[in-house]
C-alpha positions as CSV (number, residue, x, y, z in Angstrom):
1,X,169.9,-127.1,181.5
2,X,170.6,-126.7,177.6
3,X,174.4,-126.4,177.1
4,X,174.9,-123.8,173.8
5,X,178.2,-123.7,172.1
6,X,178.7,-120.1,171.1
7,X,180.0,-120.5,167.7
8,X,176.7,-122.9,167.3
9,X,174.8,-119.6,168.8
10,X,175.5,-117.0,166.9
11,X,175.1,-119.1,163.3
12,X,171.8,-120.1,164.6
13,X,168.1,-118.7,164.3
14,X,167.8,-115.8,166.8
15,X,165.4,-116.9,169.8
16,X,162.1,-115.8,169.9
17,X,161.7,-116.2,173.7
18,X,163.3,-113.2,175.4
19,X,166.4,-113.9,177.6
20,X,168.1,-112.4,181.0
21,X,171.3,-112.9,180.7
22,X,174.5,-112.6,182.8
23,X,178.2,-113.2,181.8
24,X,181.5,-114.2,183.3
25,X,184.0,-116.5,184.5
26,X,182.1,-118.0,187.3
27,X,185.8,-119.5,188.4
28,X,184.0,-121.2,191.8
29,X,180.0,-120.1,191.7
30,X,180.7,-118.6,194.8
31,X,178.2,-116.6,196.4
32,X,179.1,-113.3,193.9
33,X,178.1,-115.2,191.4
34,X,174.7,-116.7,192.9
35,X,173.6,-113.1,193.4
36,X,173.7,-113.1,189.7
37,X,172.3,-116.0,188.6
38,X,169.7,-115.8,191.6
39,X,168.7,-112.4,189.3
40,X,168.1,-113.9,186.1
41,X,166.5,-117.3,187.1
42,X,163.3,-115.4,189.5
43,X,163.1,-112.8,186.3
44,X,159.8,-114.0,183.7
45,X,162.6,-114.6,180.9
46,X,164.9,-117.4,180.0
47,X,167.6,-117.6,182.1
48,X,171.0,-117.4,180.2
49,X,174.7,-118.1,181.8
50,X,177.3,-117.3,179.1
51,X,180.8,-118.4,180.5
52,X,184.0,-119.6,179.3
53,X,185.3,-123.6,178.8
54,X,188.9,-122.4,179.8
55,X,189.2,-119.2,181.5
56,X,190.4,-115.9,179.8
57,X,193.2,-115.2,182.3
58,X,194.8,-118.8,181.5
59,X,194.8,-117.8,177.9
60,X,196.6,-114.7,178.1
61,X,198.7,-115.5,181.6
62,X,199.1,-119.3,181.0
63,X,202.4,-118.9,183.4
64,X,200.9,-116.9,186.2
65,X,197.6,-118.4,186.4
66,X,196.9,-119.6,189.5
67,X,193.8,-122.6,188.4
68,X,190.1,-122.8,188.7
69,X,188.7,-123.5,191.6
70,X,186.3,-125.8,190.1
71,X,186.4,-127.2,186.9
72,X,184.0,-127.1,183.7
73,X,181.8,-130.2,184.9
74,X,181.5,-128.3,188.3
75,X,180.5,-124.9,187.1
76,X,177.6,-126.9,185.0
77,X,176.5,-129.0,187.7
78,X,176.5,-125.7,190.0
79,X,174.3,-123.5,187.4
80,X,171.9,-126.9,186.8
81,X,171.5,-127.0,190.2
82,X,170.4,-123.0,190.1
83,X,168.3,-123.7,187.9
84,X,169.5,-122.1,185.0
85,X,168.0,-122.7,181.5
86,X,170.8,-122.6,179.6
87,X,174.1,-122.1,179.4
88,X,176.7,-120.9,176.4
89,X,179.9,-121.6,176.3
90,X,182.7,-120.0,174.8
91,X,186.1,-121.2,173.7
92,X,187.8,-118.2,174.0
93,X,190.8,-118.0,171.3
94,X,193.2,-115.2,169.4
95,X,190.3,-114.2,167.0
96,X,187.7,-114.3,170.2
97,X,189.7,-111.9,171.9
98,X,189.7,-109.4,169.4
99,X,186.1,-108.7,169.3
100,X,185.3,-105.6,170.8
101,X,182.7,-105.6,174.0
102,X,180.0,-103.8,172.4
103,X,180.2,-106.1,169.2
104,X,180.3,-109.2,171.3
105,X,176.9,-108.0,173.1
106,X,175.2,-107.0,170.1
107,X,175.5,-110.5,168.7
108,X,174.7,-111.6,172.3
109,X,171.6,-109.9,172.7
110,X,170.5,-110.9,168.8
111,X,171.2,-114.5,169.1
112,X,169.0,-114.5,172.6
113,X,166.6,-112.0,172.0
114,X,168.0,-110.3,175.2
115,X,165.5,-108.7,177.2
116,X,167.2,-108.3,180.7
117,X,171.1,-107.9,181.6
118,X,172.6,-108.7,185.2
119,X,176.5,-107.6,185.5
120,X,178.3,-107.7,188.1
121,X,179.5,-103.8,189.3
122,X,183.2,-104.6,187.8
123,X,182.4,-106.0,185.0
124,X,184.8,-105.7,181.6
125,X,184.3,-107.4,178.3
126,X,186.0,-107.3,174.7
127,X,189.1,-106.3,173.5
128,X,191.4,-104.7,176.2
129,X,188.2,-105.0,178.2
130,X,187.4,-102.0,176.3
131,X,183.5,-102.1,177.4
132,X,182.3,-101.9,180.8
133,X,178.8,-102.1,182.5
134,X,178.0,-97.9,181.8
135,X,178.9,-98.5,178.6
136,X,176.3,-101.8,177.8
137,X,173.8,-99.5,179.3
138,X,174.3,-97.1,176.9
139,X,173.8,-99.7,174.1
140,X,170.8,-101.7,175.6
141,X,168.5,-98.9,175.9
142,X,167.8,-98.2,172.9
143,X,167.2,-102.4,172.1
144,X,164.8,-102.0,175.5
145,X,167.2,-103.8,176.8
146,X,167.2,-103.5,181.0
147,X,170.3,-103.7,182.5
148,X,170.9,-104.4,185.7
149,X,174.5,-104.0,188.0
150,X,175.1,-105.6,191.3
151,X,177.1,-104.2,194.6
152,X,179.7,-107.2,195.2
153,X,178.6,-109.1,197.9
154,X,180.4,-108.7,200.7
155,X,181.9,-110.6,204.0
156,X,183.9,-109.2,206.6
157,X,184.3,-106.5,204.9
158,X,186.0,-107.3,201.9
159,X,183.8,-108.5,198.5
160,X,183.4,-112.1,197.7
161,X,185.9,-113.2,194.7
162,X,187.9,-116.1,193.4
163,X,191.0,-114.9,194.6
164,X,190.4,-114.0,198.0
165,X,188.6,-117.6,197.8
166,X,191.9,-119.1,196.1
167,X,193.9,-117.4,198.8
168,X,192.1,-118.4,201.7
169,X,192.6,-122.1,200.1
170,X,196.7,-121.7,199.9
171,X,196.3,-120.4,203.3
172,X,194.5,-123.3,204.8
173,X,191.4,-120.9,205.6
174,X,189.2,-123.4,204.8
175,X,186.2,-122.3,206.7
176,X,186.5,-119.1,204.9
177,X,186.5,-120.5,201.9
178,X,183.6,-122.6,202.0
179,X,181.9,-119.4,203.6
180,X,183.0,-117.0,200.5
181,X,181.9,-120.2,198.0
182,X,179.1,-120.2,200.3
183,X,179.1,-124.5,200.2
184,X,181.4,-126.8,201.7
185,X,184.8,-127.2,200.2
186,X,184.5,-130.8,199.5
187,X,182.2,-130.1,196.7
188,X,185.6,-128.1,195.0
């Protein structure tokens, strides 16, 4: 897997090779996230995580944040091992966070030749998390651009997420945490 920093992206030559794409945190590549990635690696394009080195939430709630569940290393090994061709990395900063959503896609999808989108059904990007999965619709079909937004996957119930994983962790619910991760907990 070819690891792309994102500043090192966008100054680049666009791709020629058309790319599906899915963003996020990936805090834990639990099995949420795997319905993503599963998405993009069995479409006929380029398989593209974009993800962050240090989580937004840590940047703007350094106090409150609670932690990863699995650090940087981790998450690369985990998409490698999805078989993911390539991965971009952010380092989100002050001027990062003022980019509006649909302005961070458009430079996306140039810099990747984006083809194919996979969001997950609450997804938010950009400034204030002004832009939301309806709205990259609305700007990737005129690119013929498809976009495509998963149902959270769900157990007992309730969706899969990092923080009913990180609670079930502080609660000593370890089997349902390495059920929501959807791999044992010693690989944390």
């Amino acid at each position: 897997m070819n690891i792309i920093n994102w500043d090192d992206l966008i100054k680049g030559d666009p791709w020629t090779e058309g790319s599906a794409v899915t963003i996020g945190v990936f805090d834990g590549v639990h099995r949420g996230h795997k319905a993503l990635i599963d998405r993009i690696t069995s479409s006929p394009y380029r398989s593209v995580a974009v993800t962050f080195r240090v989580s937004p939430r840590q940047f703007f709630h350094s106090g409150s944040y609670q932690g990863d569940i699995i650090g940087l290393k981790r998450k690369l090994e985990l998409f490698a091992e999805a078989g993911l061709d390539d991965c971009v990395l952010i380092d989100f900063s002050e001027d990062f966070s003022r980019i509006t959503g649909r302005a961070f896609i458009r430079r996306l999808s140039r810099a990747v030749n984006m083809r194919h989108i996979v969001l997950g059904s609450d997804f938010h990007c950009g400034y204030r998390n002004d832009t939301d999965a309806a709205a990259i619709k609305q700007l990737a079909a005129p690119a013929g651009i498809t976009v495509e937004v998963l149902p959270p996957v769900m157990e007992g119930g309730l969706p899969v997420s990092s923080s009913r994983i990180r609670h079930a962790l502080a609660s000593g619910e370890y089997g349902l945490a390495a059920s929501l991760l959807g791999r044992g907990i010693e690989c944390l």
